[in-house]
N, CA, C, O and CB atoms as a CASP TS submission, in Angstrom:
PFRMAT TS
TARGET T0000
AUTHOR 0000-0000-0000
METHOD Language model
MODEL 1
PARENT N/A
ATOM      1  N   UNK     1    -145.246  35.211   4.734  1.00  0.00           N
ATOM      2  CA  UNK     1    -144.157  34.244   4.796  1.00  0.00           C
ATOM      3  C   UNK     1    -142.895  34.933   5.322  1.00  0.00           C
ATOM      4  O   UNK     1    -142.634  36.136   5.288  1.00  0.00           O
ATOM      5  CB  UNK     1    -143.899  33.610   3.398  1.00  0.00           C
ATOM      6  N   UNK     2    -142.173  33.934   5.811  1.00  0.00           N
ATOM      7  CA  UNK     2    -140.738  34.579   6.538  1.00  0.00           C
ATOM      8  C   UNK     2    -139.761  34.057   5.807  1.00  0.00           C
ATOM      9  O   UNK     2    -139.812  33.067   5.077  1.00  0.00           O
ATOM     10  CB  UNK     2    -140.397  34.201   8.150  1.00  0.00           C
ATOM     11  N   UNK     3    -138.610  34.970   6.096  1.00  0.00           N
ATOM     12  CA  UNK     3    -137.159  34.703   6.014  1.00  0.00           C
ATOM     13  C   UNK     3    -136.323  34.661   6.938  1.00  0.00           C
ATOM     14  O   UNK     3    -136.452  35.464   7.863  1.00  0.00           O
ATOM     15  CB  UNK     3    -136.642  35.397   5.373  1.00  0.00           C
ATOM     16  N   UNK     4    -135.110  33.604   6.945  1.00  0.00           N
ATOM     17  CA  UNK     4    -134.317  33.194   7.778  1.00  0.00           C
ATOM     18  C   UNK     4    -132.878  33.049   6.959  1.00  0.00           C
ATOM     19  O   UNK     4    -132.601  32.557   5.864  1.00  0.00           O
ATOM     20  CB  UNK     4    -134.912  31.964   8.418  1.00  0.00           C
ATOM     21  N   UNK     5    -132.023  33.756   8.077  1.00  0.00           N
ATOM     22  CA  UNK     5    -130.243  33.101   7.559  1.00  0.00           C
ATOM     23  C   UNK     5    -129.920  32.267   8.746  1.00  0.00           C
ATOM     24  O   UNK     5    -130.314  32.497   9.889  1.00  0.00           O
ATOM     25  CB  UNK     5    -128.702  34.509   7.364  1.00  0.00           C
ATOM     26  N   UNK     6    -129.079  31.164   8.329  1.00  0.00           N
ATOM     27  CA  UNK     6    -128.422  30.152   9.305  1.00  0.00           C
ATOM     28  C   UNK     6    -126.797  30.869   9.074  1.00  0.00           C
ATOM     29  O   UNK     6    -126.249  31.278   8.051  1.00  0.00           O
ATOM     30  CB  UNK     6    -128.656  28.176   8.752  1.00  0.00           C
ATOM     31  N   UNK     7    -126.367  30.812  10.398  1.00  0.00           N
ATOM     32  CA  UNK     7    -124.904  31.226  10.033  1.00  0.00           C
ATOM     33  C   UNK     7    -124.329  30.085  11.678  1.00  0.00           C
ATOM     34  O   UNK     7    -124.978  29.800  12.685  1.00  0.00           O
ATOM     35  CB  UNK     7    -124.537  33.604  10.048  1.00  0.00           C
ATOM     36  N   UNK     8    -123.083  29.761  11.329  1.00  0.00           N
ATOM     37  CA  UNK     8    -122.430  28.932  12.230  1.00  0.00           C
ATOM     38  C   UNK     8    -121.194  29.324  12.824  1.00  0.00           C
ATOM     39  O   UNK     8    -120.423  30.024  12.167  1.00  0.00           O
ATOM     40  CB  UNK     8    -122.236  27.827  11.675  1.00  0.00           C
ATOM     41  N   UNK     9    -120.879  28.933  14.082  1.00  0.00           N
ATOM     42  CA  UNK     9    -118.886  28.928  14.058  1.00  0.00           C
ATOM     43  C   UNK     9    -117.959  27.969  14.046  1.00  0.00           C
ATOM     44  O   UNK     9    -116.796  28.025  14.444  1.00  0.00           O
ATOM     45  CB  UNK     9    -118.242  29.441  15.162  1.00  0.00           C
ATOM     46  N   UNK    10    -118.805  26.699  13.353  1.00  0.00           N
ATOM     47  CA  UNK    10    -118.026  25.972  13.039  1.00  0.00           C
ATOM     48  C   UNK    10    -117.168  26.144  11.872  1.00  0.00           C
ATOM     49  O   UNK    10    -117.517  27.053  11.118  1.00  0.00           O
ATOM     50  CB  UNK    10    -118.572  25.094  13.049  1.00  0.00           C
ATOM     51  N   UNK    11    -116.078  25.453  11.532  1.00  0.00           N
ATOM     52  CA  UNK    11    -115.373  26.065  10.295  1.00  0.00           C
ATOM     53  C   UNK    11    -114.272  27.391  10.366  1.00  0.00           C
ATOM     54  O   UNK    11    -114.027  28.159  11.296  1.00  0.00           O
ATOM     55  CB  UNK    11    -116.547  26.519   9.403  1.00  0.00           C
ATOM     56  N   UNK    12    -113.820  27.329   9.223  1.00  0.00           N
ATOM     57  CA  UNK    12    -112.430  28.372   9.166  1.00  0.00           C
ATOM     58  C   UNK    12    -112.694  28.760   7.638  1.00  0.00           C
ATOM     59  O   UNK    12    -113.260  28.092   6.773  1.00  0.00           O
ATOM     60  CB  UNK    12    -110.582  27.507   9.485  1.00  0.00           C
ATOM     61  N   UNK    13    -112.061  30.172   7.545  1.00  0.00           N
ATOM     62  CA  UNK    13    -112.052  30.173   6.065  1.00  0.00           C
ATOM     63  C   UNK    13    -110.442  30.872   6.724  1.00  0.00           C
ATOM     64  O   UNK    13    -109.981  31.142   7.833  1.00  0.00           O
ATOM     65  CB  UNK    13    -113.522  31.187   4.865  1.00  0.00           C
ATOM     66  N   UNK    14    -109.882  30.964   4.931  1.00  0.00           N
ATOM     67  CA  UNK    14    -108.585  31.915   4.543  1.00  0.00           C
ATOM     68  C   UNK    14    -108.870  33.211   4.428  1.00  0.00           C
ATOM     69  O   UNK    14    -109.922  33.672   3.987  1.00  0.00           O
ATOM     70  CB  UNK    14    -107.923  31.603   3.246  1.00  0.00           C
ATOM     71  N   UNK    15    -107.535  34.070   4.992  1.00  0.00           N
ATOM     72  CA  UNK    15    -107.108  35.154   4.537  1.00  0.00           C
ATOM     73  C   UNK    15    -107.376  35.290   3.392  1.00  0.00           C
ATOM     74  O   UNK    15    -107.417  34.219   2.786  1.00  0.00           O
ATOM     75  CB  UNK    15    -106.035  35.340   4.696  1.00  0.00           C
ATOM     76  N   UNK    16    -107.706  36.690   2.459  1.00  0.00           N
ATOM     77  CA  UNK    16    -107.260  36.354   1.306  1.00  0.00           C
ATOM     78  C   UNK    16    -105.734  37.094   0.945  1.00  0.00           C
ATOM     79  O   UNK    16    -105.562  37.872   0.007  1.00  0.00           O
ATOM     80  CB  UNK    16    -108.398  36.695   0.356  1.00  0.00           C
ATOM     81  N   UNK    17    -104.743  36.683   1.862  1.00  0.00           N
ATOM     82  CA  UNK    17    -103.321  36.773   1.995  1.00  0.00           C
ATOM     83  C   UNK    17    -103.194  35.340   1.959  1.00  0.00           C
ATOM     84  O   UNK    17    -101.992  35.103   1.841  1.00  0.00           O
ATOM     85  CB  UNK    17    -102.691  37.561   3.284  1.00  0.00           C
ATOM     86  N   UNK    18    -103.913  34.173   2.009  1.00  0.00           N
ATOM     87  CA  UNK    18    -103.678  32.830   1.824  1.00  0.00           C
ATOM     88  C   UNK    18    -102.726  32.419   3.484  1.00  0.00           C
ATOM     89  O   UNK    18    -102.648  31.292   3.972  1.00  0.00           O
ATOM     90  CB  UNK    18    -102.716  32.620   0.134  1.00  0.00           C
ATOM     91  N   UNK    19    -102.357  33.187   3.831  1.00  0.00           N
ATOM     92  CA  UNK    19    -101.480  33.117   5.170  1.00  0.00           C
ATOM     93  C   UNK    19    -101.740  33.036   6.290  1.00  0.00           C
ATOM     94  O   UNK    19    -100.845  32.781   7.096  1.00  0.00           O
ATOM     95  CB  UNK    19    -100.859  33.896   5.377  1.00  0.00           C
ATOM     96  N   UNK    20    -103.125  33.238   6.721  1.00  0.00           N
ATOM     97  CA  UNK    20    -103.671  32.622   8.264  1.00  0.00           C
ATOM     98  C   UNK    20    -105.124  32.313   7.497  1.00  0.00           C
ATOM     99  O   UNK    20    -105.546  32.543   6.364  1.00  0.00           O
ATOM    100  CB  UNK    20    -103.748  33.990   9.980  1.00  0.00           C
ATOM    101  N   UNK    21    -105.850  31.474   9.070  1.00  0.00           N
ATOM    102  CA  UNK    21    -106.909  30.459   8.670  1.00  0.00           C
ATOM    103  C   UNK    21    -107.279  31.568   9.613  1.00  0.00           C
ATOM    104  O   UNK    21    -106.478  32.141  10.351  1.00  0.00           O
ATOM    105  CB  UNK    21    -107.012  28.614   8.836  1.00  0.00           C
ATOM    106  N   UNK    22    -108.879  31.880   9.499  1.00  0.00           N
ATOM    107  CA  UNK    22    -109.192  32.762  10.101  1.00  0.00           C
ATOM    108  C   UNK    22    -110.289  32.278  11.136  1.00  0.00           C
ATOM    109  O   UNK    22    -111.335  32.057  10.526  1.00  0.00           O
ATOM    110  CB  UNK    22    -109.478  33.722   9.231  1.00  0.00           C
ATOM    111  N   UNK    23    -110.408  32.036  12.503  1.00  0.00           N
ATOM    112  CA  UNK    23    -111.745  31.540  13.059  1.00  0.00           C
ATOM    113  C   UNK    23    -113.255  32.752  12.661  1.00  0.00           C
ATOM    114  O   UNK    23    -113.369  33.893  13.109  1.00  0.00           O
ATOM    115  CB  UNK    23    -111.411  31.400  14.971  1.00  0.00           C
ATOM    116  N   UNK    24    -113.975  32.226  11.970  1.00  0.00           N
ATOM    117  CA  UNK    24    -115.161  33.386  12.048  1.00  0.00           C
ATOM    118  C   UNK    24    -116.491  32.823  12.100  1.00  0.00           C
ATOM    119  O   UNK    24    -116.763  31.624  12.160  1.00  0.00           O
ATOM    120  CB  UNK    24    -115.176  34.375  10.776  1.00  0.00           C
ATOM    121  N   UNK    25    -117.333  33.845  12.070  1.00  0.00           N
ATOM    122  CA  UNK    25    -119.163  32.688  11.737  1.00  0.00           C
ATOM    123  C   UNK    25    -119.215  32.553   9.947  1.00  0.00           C
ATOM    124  O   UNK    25    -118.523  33.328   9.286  1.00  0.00           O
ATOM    125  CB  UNK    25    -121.356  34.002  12.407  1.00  0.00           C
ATOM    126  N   UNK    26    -119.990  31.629   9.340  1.00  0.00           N
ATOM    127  CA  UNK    26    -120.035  31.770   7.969  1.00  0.00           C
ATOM    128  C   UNK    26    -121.770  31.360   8.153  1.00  0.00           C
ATOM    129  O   UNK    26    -122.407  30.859   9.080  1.00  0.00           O
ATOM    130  CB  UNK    26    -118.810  30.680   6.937  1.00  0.00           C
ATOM    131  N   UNK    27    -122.103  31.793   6.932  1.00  0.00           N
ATOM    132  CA  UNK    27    -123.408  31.993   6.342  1.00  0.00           C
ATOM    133  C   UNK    27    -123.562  30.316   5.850  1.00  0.00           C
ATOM    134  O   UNK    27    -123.123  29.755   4.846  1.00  0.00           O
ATOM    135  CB  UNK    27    -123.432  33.334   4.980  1.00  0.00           C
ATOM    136  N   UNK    28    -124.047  30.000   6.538  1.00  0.00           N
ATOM    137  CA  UNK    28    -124.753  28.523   5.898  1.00  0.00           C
ATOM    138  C   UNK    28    -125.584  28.890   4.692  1.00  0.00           C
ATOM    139  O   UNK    28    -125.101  28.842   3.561  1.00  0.00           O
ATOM    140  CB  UNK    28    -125.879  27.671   7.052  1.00  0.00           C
ATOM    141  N   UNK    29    -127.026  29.314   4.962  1.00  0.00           N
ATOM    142  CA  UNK    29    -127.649  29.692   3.738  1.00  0.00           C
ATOM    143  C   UNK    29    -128.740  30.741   4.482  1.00  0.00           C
ATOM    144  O   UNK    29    -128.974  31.117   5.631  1.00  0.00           O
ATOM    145  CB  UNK    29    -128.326  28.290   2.782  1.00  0.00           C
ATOM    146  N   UNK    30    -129.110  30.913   3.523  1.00  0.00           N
ATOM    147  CA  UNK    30    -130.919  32.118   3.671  1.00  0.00           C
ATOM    148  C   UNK    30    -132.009  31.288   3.075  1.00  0.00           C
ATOM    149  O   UNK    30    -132.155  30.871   1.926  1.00  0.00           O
ATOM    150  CB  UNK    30    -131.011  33.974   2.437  1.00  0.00           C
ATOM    151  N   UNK    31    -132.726  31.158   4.133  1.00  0.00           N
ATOM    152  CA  UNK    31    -134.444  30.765   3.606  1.00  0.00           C
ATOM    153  C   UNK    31    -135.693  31.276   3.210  1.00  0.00           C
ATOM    154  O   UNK    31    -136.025  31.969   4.172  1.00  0.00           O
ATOM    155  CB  UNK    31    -134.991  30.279   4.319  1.00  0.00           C
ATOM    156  N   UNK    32    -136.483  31.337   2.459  1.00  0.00           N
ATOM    157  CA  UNK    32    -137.442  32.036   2.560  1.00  0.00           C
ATOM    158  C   UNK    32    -138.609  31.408   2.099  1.00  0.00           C
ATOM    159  O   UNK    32    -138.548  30.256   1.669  1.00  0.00           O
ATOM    160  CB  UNK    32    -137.206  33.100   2.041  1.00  0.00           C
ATOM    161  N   UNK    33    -139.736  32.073   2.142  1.00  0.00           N
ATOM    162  CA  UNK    33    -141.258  31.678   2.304  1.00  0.00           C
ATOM    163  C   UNK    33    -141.634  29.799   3.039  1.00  0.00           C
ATOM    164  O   UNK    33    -142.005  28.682   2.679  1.00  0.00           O
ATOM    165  CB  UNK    33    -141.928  31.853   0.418  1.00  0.00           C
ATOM    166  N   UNK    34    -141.290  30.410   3.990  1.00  0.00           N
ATOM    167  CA  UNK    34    -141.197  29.478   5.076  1.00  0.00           C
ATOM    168  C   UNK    34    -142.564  30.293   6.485  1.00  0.00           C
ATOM    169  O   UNK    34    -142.937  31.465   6.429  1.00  0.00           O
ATOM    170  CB  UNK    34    -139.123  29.449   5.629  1.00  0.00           C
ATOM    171  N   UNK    35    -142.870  29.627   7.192  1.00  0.00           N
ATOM    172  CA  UNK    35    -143.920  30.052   8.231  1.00  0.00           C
ATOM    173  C   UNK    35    -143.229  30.105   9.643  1.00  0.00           C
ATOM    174  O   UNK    35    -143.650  30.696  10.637  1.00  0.00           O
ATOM    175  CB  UNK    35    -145.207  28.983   8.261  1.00  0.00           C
ATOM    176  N   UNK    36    -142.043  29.339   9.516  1.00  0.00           N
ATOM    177  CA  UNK    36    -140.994  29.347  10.898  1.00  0.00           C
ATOM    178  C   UNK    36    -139.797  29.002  10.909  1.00  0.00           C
ATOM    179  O   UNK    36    -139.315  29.059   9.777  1.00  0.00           O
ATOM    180  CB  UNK    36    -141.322  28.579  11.894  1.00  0.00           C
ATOM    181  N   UNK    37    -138.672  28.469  12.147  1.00  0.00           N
ATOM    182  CA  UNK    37    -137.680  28.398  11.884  1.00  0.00           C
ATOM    183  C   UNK    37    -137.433  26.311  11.878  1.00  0.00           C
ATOM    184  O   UNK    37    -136.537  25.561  11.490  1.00  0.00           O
ATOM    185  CB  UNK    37    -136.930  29.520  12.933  1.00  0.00           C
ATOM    186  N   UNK    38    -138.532  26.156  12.412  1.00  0.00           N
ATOM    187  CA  UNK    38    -138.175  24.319  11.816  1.00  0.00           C
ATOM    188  C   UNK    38    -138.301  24.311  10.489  1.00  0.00           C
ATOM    189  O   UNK    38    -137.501  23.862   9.669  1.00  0.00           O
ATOM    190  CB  UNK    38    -139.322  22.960  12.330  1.00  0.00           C
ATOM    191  N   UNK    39    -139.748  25.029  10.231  1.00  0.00           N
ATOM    192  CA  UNK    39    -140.008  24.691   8.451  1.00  0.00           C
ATOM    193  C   UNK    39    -138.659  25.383   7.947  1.00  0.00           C
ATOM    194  O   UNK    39    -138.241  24.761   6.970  1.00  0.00           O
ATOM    195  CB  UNK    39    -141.701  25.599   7.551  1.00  0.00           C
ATOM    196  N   UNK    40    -137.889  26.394   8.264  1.00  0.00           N
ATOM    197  CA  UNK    40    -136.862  27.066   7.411  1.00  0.00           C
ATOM    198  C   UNK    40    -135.849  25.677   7.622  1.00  0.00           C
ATOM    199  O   UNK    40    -135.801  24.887   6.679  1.00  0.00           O
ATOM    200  CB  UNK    40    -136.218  28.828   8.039  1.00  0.00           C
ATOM    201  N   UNK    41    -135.073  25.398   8.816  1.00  0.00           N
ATOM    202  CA  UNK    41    -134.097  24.266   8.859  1.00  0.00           C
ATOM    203  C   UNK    41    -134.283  23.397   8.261  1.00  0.00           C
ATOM    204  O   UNK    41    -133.197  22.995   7.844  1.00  0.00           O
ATOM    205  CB  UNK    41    -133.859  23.756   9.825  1.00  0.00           C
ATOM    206  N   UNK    42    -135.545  22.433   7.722  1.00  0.00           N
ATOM    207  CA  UNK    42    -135.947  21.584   7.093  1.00  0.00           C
ATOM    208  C   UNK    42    -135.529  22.109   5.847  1.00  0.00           C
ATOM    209  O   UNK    42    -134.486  21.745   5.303  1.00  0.00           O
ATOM    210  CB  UNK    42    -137.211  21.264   7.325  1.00  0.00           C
ATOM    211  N   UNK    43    -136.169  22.804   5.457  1.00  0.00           N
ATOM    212  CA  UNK    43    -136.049  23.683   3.702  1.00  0.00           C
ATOM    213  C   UNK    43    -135.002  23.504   3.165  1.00  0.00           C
ATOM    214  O   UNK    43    -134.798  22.991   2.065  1.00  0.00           O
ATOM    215  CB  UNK    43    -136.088  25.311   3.545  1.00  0.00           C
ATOM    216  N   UNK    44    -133.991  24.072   4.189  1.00  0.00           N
ATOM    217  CA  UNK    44    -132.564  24.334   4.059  1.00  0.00           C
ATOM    218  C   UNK    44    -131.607  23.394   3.623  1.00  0.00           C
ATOM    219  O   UNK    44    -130.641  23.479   2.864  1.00  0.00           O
ATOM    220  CB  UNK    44    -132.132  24.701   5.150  1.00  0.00           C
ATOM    221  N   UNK    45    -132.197  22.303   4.406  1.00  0.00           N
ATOM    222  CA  UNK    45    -131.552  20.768   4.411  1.00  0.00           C
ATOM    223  C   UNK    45    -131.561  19.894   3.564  1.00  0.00           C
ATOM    224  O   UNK    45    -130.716  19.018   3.378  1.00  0.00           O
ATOM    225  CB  UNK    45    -131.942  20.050   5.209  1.00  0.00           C
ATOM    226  N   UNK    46    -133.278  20.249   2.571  1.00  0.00           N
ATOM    227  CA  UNK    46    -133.432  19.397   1.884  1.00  0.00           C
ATOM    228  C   UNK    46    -132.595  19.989   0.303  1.00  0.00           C
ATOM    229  O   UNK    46    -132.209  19.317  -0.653  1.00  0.00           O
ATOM    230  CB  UNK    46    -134.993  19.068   1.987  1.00  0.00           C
ATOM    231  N   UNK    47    -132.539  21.342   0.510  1.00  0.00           N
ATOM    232  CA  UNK    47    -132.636  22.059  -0.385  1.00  0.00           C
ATOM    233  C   UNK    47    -130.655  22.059  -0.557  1.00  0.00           C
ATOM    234  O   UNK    47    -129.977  22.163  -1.579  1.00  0.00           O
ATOM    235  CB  UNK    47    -133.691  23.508   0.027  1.00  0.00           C
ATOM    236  N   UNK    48    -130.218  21.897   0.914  1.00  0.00           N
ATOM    237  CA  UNK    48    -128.320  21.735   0.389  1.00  0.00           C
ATOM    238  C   UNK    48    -127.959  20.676   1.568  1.00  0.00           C
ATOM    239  O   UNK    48    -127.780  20.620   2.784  1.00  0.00           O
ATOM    240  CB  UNK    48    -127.001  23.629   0.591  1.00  0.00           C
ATOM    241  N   UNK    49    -127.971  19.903   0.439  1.00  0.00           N
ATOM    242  CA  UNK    49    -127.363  18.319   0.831  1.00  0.00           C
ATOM    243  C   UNK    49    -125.939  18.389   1.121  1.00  0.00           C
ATOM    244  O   UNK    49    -125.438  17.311   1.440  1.00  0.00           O
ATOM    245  CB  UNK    49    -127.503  17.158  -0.443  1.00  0.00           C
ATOM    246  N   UNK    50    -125.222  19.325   1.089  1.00  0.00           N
ATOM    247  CA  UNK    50    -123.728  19.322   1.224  1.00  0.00           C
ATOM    248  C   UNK    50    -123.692  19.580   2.448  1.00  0.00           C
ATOM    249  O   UNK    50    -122.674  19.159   2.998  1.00  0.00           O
ATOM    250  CB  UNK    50    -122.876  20.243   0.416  1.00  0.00           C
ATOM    251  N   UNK    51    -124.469  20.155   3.146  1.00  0.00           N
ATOM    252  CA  UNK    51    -124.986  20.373   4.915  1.00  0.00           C
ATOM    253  C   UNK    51    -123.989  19.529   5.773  1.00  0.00           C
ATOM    254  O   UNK    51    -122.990  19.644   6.482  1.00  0.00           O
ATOM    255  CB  UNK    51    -126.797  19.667   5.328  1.00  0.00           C
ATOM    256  N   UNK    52    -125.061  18.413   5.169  1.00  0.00           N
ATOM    257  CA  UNK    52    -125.068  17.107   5.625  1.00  0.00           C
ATOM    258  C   UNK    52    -123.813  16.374   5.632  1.00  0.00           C
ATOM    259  O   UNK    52    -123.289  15.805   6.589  1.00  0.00           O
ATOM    260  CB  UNK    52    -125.940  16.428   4.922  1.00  0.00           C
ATOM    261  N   UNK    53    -123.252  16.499   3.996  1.00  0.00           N
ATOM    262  CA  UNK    53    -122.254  15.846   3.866  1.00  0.00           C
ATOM    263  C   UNK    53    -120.808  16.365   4.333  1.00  0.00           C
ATOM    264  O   UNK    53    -119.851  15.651   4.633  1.00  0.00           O
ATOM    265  CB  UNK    53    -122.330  15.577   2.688  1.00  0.00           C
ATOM    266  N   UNK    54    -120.871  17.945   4.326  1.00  0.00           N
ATOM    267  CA  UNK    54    -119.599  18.504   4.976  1.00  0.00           C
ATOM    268  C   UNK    54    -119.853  18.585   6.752  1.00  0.00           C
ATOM    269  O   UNK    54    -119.436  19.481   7.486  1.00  0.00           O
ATOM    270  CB  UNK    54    -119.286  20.190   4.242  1.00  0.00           C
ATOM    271  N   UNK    55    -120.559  17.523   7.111  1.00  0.00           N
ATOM    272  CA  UNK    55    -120.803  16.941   8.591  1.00  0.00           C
ATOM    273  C   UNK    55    -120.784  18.396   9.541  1.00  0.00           C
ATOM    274  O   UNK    55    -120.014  18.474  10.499  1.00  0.00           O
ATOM    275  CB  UNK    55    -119.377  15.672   9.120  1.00  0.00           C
ATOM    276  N   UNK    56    -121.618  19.425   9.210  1.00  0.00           N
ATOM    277  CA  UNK    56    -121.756  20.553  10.404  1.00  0.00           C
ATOM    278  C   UNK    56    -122.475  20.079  10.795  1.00  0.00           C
ATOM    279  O   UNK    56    -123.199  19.280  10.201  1.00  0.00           O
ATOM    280  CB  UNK    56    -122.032  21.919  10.359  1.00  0.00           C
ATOM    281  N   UNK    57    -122.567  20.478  12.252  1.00  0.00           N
ATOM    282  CA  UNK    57    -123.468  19.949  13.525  1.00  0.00           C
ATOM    283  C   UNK    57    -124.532  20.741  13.325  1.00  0.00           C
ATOM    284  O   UNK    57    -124.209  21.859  13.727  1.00  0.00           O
ATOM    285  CB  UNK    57    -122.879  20.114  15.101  1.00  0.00           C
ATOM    286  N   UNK    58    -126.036  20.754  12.764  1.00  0.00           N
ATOM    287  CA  UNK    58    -127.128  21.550  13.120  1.00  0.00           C
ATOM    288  C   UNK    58    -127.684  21.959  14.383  1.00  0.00           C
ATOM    289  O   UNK    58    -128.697  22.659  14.406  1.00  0.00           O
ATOM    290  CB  UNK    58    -127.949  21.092  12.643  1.00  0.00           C
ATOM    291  N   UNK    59    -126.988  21.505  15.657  1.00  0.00           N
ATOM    292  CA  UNK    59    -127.309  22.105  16.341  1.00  0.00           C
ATOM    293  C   UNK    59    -126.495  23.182  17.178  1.00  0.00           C
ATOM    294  O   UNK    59    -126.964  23.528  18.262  1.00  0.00           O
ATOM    295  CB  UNK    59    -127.795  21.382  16.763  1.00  0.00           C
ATOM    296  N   UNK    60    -125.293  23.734  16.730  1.00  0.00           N
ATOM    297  CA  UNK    60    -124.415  24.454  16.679  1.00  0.00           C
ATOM    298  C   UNK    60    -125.228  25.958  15.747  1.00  0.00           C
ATOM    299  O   UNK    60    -125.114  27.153  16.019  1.00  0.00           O
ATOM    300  CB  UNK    60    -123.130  23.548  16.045  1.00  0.00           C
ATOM    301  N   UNK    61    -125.917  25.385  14.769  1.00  0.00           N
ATOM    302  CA  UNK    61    -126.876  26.497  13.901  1.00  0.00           C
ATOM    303  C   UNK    61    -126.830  27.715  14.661  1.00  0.00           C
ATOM    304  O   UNK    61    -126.590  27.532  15.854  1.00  0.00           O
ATOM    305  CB  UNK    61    -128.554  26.070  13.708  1.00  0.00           C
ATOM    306  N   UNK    62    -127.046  29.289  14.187  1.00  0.00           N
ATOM    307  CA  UNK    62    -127.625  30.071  14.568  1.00  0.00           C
ATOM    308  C   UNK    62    -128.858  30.884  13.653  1.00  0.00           C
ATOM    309  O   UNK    62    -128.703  31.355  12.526  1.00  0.00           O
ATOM    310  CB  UNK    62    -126.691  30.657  14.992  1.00  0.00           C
ATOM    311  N   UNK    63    -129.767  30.898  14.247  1.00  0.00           N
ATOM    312  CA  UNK    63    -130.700  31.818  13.367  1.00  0.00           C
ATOM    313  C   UNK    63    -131.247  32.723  13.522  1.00  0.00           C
ATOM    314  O   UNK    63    -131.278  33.199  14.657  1.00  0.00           O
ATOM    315  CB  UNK    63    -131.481  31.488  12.983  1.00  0.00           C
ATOM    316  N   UNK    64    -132.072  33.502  12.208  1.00  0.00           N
ATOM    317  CA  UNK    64    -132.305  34.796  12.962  1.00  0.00           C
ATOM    318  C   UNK    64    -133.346  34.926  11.299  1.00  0.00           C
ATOM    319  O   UNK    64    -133.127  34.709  10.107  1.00  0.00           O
ATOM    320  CB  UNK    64    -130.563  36.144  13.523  1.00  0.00           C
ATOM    321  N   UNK    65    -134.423  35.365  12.072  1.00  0.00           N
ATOM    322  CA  UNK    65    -135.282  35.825  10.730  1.00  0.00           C
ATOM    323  C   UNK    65    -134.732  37.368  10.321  1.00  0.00           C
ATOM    324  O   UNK    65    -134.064  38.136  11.013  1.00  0.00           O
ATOM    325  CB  UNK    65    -137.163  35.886  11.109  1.00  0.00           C
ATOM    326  N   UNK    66    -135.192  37.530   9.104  1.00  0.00           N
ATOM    327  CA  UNK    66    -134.752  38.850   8.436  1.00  0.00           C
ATOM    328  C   UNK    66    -135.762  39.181   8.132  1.00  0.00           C
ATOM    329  O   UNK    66    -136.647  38.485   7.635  1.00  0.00           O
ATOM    330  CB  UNK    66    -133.852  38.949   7.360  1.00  0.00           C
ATOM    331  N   UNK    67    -135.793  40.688   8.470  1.00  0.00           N
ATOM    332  CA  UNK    67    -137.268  41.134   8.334  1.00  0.00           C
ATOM    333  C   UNK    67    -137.200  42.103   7.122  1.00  0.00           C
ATOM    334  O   UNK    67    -138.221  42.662   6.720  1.00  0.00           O
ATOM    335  CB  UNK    67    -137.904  41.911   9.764  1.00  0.00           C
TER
END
């Protein structure tokens, strides 16, 4: 079985000076015992519904198995 992290560049986080918004990639989530990267995106999706609801574009996604 495989593992996968989704990370994106959509989004901003803070400094932690609270004083600039910082453009960066963030870690959506990590998948595992999965056989590929649809079965991982699926997993992922079903598994954090906030995905969905904080409206990131999945196809903006980046992935990358971890070996």
């Amino acid at each position: 079985m495989k593992k996968y992290i989704f990370i994106t560049p959509e989004g901003t986080t803070e400094a932690p000076n609270d004083l600039y918004e910082v453009n960066n990639m963030q870690v959506i989530g990590i998948v595992e015992d999965v056989t590929n990267e649809d079965e991982a995106l699926k997993k992922l999706l079903i598994e954090n519904n906030w995905i969905i609801d904080a409206e990131f574009n999945i196809a903006e996604f980046i992935v990358y198995e971890i070996l």
